[in-house]
LUMDO-80579 format. One record per residue: x, y, z of N, C-alpha, C, CB in turn; residue number from 1. Coordinates in pm, 1 decimal, decimal comma. Glycine has a CB too. Example, Ala and Ser with C-alpha at 12.3 -4.5 7.8 and 13.67 -1.06 7.14 Angstrom:
residues 2
<<1319,0 -569,0 780,0> <1230,0 -450,0 780,0> <1320,0 -330,0 780,0> <1130,8 -447,3 904,6> 1>,
<<1285,0 -225,0 708,0> <1367,0 -106,0 714,0> <1290,0 3,0 787,0> <1408,4 -59,8 572,5> 2>,
***
This chain:
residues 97
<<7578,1 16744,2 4877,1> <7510,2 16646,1 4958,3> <7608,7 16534,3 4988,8> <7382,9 16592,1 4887,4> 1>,
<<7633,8 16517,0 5128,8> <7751,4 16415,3 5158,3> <7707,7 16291,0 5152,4> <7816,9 16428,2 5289,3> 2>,
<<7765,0 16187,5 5089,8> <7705,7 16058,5 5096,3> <7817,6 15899,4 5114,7> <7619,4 16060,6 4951,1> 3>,
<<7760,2 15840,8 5156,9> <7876,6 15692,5 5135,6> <7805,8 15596,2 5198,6> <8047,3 15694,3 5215,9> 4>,
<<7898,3 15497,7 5255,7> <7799,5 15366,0 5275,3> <7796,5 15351,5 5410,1> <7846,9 15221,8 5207,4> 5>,
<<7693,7 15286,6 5457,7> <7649,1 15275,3 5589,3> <7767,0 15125,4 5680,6> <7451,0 15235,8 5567,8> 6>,
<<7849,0 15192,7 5759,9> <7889,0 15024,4 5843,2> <7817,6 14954,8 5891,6> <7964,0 15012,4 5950,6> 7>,
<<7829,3 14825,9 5898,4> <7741,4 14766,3 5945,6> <7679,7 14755,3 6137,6> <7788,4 14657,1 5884,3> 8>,
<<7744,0 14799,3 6177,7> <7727,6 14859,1 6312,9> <7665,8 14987,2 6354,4> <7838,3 14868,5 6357,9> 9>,
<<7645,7 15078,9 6251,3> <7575,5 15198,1 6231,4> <7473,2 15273,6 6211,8> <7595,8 15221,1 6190,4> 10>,
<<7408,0 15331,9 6259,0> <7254,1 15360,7 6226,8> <7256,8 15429,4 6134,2> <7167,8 15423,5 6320,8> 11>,
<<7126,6 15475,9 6039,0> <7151,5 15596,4 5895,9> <7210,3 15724,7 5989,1> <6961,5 15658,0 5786,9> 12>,
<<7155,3 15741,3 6065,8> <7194,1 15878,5 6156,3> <7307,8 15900,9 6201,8> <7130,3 15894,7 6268,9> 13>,
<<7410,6 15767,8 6227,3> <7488,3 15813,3 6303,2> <7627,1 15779,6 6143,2> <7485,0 15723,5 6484,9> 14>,
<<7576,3 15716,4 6024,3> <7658,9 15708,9 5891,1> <7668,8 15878,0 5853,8> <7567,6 15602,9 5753,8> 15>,
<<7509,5 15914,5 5845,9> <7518,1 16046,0 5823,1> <7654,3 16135,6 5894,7> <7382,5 16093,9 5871,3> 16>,
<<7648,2 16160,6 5989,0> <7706,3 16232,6 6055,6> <7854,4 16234,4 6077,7> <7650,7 16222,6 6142,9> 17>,
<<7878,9 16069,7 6037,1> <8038,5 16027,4 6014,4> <8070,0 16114,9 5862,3> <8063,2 15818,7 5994,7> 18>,
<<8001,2 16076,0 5736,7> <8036,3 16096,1 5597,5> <8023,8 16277,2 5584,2> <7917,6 15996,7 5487,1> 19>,
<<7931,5 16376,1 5700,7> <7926,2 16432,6 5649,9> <8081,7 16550,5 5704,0> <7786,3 16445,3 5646,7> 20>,
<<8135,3 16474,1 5829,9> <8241,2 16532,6 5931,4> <8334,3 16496,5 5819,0> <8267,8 16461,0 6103,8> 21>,
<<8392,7 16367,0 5777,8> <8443,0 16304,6 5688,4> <8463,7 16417,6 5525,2> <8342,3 16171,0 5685,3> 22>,
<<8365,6 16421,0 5483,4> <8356,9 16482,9 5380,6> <8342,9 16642,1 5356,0> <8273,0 16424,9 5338,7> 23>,
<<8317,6 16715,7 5463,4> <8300,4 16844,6 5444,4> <8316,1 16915,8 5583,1> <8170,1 16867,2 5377,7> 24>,
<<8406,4 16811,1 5699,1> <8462,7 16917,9 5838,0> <8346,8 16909,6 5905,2> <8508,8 17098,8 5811,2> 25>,
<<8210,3 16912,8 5885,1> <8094,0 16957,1 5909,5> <8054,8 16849,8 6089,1> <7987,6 16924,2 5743,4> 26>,
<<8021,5 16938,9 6151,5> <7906,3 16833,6 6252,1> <7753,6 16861,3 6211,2> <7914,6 16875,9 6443,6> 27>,
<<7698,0 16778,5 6242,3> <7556,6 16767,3 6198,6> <7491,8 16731,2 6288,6> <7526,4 16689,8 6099,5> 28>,
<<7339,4 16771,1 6328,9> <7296,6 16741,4 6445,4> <7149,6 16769,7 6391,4> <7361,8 16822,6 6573,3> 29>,
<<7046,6 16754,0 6492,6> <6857,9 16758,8 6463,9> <6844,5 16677,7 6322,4> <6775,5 16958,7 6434,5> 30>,
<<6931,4 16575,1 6287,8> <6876,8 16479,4 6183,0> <6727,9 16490,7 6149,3> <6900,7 16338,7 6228,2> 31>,
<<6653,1 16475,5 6040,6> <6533,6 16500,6 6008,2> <6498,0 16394,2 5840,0> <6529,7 16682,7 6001,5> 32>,
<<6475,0 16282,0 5886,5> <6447,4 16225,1 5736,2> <6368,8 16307,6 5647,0> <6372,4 16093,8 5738,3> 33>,
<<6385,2 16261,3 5517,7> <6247,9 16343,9 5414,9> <6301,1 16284,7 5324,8> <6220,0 16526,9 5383,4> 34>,
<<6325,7 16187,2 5302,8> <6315,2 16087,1 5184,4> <6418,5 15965,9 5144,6> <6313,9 16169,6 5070,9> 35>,
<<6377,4 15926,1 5030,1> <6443,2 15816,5 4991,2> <6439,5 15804,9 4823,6> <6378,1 15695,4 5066,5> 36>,
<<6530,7 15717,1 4800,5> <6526,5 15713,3 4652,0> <6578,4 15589,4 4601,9> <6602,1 15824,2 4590,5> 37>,
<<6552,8 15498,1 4481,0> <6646,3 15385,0 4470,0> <6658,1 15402,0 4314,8> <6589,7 15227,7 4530,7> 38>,
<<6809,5 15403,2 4320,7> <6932,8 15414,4 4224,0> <6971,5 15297,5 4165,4> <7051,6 15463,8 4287,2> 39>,
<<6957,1 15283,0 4029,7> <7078,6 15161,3 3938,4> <7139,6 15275,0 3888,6> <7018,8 15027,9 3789,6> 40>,
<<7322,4 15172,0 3942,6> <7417,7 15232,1 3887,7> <7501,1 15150,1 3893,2> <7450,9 15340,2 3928,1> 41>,
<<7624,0 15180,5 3885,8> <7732,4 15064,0 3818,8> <7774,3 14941,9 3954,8> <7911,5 15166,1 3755,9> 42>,
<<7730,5 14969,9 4034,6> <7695,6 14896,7 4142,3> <7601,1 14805,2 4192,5> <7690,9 14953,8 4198,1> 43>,
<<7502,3 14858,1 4085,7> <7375,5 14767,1 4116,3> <7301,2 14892,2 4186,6> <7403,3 14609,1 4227,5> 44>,
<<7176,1 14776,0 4239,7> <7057,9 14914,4 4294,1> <7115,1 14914,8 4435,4> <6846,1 14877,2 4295,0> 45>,
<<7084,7 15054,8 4441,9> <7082,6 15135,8 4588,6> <6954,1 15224,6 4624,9> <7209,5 15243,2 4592,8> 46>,
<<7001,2 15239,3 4752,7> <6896,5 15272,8 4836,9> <6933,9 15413,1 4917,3> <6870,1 15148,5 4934,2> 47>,
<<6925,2 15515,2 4868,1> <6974,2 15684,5 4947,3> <6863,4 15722,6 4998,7> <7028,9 15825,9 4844,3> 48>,
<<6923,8 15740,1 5136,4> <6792,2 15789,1 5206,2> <6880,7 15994,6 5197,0> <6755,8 15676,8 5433,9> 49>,
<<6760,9 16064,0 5246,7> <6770,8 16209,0 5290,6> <6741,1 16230,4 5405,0> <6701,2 16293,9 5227,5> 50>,
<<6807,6 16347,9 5463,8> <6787,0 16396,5 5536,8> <6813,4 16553,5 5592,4> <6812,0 16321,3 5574,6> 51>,
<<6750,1 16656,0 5633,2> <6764,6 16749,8 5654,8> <6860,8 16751,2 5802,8> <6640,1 16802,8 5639,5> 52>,
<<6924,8 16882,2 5808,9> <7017,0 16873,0 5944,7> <7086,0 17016,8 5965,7> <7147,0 16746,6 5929,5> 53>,
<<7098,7 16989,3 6078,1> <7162,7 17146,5 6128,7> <7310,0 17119,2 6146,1> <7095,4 17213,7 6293,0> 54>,
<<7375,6 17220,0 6123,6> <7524,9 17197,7 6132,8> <7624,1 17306,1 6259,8> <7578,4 17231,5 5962,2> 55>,
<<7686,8 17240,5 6299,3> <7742,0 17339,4 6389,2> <7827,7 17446,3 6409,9> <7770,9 17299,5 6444,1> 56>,
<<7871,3 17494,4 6263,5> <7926,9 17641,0 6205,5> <7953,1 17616,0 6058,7> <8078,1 17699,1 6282,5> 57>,
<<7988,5 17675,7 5959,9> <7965,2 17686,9 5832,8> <8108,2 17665,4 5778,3> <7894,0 17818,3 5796,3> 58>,
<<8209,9 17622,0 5854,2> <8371,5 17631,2 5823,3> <8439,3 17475,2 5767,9> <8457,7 17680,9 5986,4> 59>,
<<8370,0 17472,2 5640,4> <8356,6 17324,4 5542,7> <8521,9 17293,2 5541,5> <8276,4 17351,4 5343,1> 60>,
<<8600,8 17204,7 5558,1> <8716,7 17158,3 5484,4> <8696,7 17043,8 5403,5> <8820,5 17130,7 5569,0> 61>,
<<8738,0 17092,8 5266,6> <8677,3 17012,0 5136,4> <8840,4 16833,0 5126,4> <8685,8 17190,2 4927,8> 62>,
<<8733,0 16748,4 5133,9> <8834,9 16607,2 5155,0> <8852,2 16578,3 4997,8> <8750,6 16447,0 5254,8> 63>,
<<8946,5 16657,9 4952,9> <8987,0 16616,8 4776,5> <8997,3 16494,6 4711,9> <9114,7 16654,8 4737,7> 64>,
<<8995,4 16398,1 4800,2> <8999,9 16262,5 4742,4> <8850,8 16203,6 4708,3> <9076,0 16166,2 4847,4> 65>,
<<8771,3 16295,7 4746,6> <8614,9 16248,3 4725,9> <8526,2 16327,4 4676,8> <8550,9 16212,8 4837,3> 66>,
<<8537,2 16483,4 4734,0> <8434,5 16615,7 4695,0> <8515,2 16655,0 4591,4> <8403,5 16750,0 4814,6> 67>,
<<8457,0 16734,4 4472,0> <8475,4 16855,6 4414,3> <8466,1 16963,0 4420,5> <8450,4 16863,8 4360,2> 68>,
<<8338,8 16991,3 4486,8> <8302,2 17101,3 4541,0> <8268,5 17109,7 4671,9> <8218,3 17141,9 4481,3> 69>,
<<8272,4 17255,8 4756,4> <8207,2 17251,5 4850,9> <8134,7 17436,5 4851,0> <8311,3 17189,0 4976,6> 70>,
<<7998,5 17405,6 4904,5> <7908,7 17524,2 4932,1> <7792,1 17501,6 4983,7> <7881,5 17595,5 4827,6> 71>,
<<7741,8 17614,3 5059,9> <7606,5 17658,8 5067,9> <7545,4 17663,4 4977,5> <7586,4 17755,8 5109,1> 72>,
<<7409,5 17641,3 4931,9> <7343,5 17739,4 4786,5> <7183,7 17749,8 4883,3> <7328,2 17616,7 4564,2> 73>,
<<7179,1 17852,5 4834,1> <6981,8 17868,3 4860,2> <6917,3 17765,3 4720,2> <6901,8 18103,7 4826,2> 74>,
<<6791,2 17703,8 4778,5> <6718,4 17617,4 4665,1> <6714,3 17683,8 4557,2> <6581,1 17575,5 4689,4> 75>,
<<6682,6 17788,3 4565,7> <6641,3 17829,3 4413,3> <6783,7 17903,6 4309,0> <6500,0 17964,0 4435,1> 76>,
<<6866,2 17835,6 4322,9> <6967,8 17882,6 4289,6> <7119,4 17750,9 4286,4> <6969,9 18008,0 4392,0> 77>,
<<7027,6 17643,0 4290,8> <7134,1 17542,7 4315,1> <7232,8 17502,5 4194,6> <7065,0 17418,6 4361,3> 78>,
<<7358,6 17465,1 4203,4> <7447,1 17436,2 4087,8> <7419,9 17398,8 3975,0> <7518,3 17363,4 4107,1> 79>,
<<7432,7 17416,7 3826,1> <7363,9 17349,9 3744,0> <7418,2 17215,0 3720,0> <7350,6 17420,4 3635,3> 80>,
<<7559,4 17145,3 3752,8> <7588,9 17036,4 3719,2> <7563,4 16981,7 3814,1> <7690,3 17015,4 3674,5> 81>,
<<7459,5 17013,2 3950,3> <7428,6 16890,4 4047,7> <7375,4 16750,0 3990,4> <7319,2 16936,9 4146,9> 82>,
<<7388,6 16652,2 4063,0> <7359,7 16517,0 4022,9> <7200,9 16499,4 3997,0> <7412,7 16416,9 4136,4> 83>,
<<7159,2 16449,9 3925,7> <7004,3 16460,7 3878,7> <6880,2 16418,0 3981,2> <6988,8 16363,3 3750,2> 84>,
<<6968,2 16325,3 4021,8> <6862,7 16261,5 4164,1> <6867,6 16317,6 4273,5> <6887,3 16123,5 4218,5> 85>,
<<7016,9 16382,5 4281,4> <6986,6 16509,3 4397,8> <6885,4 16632,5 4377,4> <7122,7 16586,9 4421,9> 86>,
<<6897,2 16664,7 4263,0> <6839,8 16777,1 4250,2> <6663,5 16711,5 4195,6> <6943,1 16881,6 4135,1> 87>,
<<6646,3 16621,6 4186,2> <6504,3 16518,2 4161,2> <6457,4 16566,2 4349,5> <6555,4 16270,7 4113,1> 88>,
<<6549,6 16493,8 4394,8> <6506,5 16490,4 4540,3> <6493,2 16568,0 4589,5> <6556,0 16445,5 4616,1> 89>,
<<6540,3 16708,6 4604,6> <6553,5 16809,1 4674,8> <6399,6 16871,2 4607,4> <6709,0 16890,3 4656,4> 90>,
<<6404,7 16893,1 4478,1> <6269,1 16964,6 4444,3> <6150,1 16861,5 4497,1> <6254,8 16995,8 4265,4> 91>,
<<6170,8 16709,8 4526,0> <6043,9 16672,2 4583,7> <6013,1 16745,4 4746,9> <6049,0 16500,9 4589,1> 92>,
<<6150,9 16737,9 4783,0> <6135,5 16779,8 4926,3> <6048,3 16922,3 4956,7> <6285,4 16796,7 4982,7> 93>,
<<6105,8 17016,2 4849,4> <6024,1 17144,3 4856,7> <5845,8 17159,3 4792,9> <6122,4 17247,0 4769,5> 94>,
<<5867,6 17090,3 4746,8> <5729,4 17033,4 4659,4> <5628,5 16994,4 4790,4> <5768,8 16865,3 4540,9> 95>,
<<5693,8 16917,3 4887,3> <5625,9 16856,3 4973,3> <5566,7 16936,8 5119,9> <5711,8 16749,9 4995,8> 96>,
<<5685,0 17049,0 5098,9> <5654,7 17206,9 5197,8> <5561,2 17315,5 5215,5> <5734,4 17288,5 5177,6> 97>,
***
């Protein structure tokens, strides 16, 4: 799940779409909110929104200074060391289907 901080000139939609080209090669397009979440962490509280999205071919280049990983996974089969609130969030999302 690509993530970073919003500029201040930027809409969530159009941050999305920078962090996710940025972080994983990817274009992203049909943006689709489905949630939100607020995080304390060593930063203080935050605010991650979600969103579902279509991408415009599957040919990821992983930006090593930020990702560890990069993949597809089907839900029911997702990484076991994903981040807890991702994987919090994602099962609300399907929960909500």
């Amino acid at each position: 799940m690509p993530g970073g901080h919003k500029e201040n000139d930027e809409t969530f939609e159009d941050c999305l779409k920078r962090e996710a080209l940025e972080e994983t090669g990817l274009c992203v397009f049909n943006l689709k909110f489905f949630g939100g979440i607020r995080i304390k962490n060593r930063y203080g509280l935050q605010f991650s929104q979600f969103f579902m999205a279509n991408v415009c071919s599957n040919d990821m280049k992983n930006q090593i200074e930020e990702v560890l990983e990069l993949g597809f996974f089907m839900f029911g089969s997702l990484p076991s060391h994903i981040v807890p609130f991702h994987k919090k969030i994602i099962e609300d999302y399907l929960d909500s289907m």
